[in-house]
GUGU-918905 format. One record per atom (N, C-alpha, C, O, CB): x, y, z. Coordinates in steps of 0.001 Angstrom, whole numbers, plus 524288, in hexadecimal, padded with zeros to 5 digits. Glycine has a CB too. Example, Ala and Ser with C-alpha at 12.3 -4.5 7.8 and 13.67 -1.06 7.14 Angstrom:
2
833867E9C681E78;8300C7EE6C81E78;833907F31C81E78;8379C7F30982111;82C2C7EE8782356;832327F73681BA8;835667FBDC81BE4;832648001E81EBE;834618047281F67;837047FDAA8165D;
***
This chain:
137
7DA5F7ACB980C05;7DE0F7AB5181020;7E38E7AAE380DCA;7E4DE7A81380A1D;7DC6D7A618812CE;7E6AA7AE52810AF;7EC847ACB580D38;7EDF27A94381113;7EC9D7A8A1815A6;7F1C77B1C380BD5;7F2477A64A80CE3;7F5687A1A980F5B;7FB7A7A3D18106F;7FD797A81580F78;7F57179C2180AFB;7FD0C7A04B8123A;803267A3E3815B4;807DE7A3E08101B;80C2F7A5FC81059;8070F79E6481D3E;805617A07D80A7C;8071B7A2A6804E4;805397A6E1803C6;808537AA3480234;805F079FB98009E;800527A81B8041D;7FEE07AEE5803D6;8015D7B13A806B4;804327B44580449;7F9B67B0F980528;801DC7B17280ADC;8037E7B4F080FD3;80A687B6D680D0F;80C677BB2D80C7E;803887B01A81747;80C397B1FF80C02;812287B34D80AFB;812297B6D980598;815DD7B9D9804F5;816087AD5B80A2A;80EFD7B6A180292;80E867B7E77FE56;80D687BD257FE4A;80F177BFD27FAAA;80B8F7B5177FC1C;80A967BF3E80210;808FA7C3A4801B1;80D187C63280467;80F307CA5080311;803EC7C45580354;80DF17C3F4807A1;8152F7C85380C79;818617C7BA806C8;81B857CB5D8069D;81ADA7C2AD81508;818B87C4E58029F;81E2A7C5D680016;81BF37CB0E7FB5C;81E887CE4E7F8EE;821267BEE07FCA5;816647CA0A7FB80;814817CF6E7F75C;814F67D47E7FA27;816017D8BF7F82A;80DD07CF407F549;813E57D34C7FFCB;813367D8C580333;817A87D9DA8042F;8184E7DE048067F;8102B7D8EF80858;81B6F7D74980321;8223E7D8AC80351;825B97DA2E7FF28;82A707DB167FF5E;825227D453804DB;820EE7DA5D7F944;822DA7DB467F28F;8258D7E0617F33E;8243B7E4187F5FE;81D487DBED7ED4A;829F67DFCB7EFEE;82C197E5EC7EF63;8285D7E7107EBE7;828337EBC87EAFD;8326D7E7607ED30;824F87E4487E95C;822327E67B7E5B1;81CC57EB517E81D;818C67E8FE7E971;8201D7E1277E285;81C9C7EFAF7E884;8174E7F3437ECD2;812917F0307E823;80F127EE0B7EAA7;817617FDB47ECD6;811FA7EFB87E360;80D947EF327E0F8;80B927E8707E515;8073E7E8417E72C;80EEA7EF217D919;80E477E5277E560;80F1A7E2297E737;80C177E1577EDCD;807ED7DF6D7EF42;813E87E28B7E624;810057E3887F033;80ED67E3BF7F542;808427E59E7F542;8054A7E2F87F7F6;813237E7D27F841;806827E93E7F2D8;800B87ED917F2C1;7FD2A7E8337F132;7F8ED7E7807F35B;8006E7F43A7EC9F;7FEB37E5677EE43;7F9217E1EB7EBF5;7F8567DE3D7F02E;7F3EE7DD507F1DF;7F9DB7DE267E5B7;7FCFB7DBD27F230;7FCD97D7807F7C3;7F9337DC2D7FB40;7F49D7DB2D7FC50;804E27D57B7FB7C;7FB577E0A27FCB0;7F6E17E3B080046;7F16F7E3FC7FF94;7EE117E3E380302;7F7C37E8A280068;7F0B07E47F7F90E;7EB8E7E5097F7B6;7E78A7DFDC7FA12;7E3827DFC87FCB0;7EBA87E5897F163;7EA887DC3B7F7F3;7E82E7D6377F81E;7E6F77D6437FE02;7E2787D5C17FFA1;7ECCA7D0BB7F621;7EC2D7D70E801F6;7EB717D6A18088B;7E65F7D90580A57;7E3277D69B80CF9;7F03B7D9DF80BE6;7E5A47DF8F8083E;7E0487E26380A61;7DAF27E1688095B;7D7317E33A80BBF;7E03E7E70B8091D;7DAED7DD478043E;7D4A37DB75804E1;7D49F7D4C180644;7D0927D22B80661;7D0D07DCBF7FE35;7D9E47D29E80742;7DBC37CEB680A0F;7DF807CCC580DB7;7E29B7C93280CDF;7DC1E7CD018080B;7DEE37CFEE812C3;7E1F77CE8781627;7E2DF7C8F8818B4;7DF8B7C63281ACB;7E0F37D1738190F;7E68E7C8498183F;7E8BB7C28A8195A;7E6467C06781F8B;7E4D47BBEE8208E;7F0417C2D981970;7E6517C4E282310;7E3FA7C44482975;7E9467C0BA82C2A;7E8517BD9182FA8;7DCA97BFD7829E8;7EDE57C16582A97;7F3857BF9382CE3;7F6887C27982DD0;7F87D7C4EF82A2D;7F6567BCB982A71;7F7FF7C34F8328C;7FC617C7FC83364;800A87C66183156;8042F7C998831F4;7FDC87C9A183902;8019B7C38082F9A;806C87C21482BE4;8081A7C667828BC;80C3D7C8C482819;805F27BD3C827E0;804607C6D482732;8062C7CD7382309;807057D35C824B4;808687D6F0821CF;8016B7CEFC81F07;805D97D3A082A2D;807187D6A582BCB;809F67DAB782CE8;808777DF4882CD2;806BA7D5AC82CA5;80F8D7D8A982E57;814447DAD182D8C;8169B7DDFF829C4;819487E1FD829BB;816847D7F182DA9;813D77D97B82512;816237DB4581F0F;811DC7E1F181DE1;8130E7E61281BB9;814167D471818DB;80E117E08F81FDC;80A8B7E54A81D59;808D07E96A820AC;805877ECCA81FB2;805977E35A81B12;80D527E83B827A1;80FAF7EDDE82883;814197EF99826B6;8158B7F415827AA;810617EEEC82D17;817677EBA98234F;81D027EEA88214E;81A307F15681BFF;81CC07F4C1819CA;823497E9A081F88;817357F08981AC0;814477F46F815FB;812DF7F95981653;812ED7FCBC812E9;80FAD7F2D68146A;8119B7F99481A9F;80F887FE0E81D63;812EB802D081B88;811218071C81A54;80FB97FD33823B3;818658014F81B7A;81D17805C9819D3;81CC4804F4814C9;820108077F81261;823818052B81BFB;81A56802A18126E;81D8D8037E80B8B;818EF805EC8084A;81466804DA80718;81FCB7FC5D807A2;81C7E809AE8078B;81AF380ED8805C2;81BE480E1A7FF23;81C228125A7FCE8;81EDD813F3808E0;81C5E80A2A7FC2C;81D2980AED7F7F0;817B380C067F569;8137580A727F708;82028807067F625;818E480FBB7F024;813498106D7EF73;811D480C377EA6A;8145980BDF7E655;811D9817297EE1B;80C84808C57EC01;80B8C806F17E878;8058D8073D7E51F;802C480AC17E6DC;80D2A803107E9F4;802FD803F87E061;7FD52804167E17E;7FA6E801EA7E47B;7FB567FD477E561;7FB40803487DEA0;7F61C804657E6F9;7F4F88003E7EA32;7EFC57FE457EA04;7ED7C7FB147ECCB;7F6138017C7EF02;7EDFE801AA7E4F7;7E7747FF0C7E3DC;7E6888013F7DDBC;7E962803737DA8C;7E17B802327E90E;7E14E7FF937DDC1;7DE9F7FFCE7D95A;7D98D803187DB00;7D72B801F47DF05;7DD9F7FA2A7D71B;7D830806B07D82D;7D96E80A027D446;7DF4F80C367D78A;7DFE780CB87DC49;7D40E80EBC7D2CB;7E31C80D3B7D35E;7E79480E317D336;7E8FA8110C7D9FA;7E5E28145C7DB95;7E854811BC7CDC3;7EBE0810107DC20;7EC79812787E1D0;7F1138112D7E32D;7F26980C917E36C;7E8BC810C17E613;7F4668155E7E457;7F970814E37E62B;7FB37817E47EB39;7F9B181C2C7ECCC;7FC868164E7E216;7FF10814547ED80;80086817117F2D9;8054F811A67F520;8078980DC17F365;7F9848183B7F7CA;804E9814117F8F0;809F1810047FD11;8078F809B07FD35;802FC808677FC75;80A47812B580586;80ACB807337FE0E;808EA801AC80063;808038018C8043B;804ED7FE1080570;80B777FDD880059;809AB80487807E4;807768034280E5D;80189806B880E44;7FF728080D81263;80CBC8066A8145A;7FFE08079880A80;7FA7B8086580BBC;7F75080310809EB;7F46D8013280D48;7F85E80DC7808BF;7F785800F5805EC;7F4C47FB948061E;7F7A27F83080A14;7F56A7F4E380CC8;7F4BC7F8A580066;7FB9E7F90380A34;7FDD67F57381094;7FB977F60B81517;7FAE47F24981801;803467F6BD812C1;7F9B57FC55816A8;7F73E7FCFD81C16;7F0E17FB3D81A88;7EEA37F9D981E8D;7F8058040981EBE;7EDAF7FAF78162C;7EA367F8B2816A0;7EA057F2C6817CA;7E7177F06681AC6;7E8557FA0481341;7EEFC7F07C813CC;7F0127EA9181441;7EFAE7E8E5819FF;7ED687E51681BD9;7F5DA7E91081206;7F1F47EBFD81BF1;7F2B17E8B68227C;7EE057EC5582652;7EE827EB7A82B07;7FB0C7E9DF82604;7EBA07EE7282583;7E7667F0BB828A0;7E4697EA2F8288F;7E38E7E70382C11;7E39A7F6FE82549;7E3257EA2882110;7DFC97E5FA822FF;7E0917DE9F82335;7DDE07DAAF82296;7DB787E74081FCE;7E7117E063824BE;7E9AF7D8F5827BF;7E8AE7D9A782C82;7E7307D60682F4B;7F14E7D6AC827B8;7E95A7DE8E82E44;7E86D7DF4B833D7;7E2CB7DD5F83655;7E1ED7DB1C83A7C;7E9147E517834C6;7DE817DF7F8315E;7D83A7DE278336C;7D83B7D845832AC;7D4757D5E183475;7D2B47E14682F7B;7DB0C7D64B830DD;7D9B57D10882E85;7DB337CFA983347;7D8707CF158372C;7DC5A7CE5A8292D;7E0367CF1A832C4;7E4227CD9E838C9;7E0727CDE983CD7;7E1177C9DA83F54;7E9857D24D83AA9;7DC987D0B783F14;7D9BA7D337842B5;7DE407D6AC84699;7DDA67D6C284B5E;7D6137CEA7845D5;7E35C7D9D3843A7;7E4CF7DE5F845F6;7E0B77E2BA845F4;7DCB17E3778436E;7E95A7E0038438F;7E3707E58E84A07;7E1857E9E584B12;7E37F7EF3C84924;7E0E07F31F84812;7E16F7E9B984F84;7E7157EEC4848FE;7EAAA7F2A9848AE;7EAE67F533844C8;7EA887F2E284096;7EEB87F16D84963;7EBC77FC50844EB;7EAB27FFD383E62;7EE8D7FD4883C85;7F16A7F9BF83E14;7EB738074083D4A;7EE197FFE58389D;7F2CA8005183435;7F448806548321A;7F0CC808E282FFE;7F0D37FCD082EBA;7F798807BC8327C;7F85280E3B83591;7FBB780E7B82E91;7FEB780ABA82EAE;7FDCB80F7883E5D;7FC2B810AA82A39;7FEDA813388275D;80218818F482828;7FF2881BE3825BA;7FBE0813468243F;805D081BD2829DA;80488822B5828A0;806CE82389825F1;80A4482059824F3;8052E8271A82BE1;80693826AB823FB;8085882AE081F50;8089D82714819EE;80C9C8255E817E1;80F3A82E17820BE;8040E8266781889;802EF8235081297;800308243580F0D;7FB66823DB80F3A;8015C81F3C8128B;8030E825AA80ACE;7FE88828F580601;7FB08826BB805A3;7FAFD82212806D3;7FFA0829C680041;7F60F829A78038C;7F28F8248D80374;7F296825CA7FC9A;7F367829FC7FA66;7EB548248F807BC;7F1538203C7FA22;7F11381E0F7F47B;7EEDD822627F16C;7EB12825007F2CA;7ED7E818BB7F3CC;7F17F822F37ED30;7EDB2825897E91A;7EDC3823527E49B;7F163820837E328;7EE9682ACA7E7FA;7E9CD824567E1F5;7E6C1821AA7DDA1;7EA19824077D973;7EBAC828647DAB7;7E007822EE7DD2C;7EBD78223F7D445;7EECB823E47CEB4;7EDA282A2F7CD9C;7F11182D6E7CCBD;7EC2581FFB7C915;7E7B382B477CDDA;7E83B831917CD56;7E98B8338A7D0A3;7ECDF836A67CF17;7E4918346F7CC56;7E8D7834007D6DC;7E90C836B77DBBE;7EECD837877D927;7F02B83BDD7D796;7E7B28338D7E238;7F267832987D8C9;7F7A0831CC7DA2D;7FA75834C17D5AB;7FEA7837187D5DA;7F92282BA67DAC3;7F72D834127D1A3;7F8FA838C57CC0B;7FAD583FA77CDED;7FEBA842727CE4D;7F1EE839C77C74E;7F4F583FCA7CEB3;7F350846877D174;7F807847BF7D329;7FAE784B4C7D1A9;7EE9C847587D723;7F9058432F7D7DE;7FD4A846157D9B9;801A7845477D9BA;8053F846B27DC97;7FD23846F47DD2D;80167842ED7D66B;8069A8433F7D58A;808D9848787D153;80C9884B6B7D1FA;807DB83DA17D360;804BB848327CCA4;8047884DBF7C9E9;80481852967CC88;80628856BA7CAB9;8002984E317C728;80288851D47D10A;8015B857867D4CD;806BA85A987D728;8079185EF47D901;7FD80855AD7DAC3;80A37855667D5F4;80EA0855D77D97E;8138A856397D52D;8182E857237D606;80EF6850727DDE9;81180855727D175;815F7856007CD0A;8186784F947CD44;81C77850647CFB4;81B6685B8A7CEE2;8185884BB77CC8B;819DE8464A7CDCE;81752844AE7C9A0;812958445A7C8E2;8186C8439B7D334;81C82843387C5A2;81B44841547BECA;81A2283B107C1D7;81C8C838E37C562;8226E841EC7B869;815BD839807BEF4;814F98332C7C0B8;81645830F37BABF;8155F833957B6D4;80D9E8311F7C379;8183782C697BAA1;8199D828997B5E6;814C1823FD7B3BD;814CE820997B054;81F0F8250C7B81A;8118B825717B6CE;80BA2822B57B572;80C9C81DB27B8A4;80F6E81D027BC7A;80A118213F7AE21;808878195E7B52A;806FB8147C7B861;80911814507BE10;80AF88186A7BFB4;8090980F7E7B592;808EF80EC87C251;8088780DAA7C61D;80E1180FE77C85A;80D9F8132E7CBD7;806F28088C7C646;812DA80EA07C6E2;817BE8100E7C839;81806814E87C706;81BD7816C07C94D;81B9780D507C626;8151E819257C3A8;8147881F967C488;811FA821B77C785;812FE8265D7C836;812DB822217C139;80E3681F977CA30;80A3381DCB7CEB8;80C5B81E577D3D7;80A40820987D788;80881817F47CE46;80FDE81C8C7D3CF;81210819CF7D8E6;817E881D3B7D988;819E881E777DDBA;813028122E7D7F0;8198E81E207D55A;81EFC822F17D571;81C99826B97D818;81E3A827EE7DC74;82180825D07CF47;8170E829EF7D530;8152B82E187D701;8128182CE57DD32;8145B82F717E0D4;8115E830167D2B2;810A382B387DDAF;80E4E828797E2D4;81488828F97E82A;813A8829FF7ECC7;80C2F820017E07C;81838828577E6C8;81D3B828157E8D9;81EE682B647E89B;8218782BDD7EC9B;82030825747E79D;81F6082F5F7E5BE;821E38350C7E517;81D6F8378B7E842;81EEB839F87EC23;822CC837AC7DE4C;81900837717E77E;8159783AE07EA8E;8151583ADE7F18C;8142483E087F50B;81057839827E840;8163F835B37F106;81838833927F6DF;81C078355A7F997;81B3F8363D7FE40;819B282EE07F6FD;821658365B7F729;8248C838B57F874;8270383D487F8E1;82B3B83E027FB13;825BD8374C7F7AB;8230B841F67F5B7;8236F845977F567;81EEA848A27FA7D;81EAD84D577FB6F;82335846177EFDB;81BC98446C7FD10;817DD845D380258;8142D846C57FEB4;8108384793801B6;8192384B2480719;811FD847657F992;80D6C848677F76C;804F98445E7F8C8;8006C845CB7F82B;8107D847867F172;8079F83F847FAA5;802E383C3E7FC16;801E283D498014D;8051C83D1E804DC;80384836597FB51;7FB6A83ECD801C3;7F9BE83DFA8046D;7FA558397B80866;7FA0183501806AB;7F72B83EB780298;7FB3383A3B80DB6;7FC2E83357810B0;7F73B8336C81533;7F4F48377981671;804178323C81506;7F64F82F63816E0;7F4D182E3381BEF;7F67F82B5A82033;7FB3482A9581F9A;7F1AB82CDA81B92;7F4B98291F824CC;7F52A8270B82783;7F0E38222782706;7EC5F8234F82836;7F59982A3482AF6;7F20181C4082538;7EE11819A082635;7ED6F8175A82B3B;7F0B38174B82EC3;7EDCF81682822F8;7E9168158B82B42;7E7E08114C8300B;7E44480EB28308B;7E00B8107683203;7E79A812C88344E;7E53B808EF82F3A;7E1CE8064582E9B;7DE9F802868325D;7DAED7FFF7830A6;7E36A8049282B93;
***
């Protein structure tokens, strides 16, 4: 059960300029949703932020509004909303090799570890190279 010290605690992480930051408060939310629409708001303004970060283990990288649109799919079930949670046009994550391949495929020198990760992950993004979908949760 969070207390309204958790609650604040978590809007000021889900508000970190830090993306590594913001992704772990999401992680924690999806196998523990709070069941308070209090958070709500904050984790449809996520929905847009497109920064790319990690967002799991084994290694997986992509946008934050994809662990964001899971985050609030399931505040919503908690909440007893109804309502999807609609993503479009969102790469979906790739794993350290996927994200290698192609980046090699494409000619895109990566600088290694997590921040070479995430350059390439961003260049590939912007050049239209990732695959996207439409979620809906």
């Amino acid at each position: 059960m969070y207390t309204d010290d958790d609650l604040e605690q978590v809007l000021r992480d889900l508000a970190s300029d830090v993306p590594r930051e913001r992704v772990l408060t999401l992680q924690v939310l999806v196998y523990e949703p709070t069941g308070t629409e209090r958070l709500l708001p904050r984790l449809r303004e996520l929905l847009d932020d497109r920064t790319p970060a990690l967002l799991g283990l084994p290694y997986l990288y992509g946008e934050v509004r994809w662990i964001a649109a899971h985050t609030l799919a399931k505040e919503y079930r908690a909440c007893g909303i109804g309502e999807r949670v609609v993503v479009a046009d969102i790469p979906y994550p790739l794993g350290v090799n996927a994200l290698g391949a192609l980046a090699e495929a494409h000619h895109i020198v990566t600088r290694g570890g997590h921040e070479g990760c995430l350059a390439a992950f961003a260049e590939l993004r912007a050049r239209g190279l990732l695959e996207v979908t439409t979620l809906s949760l």
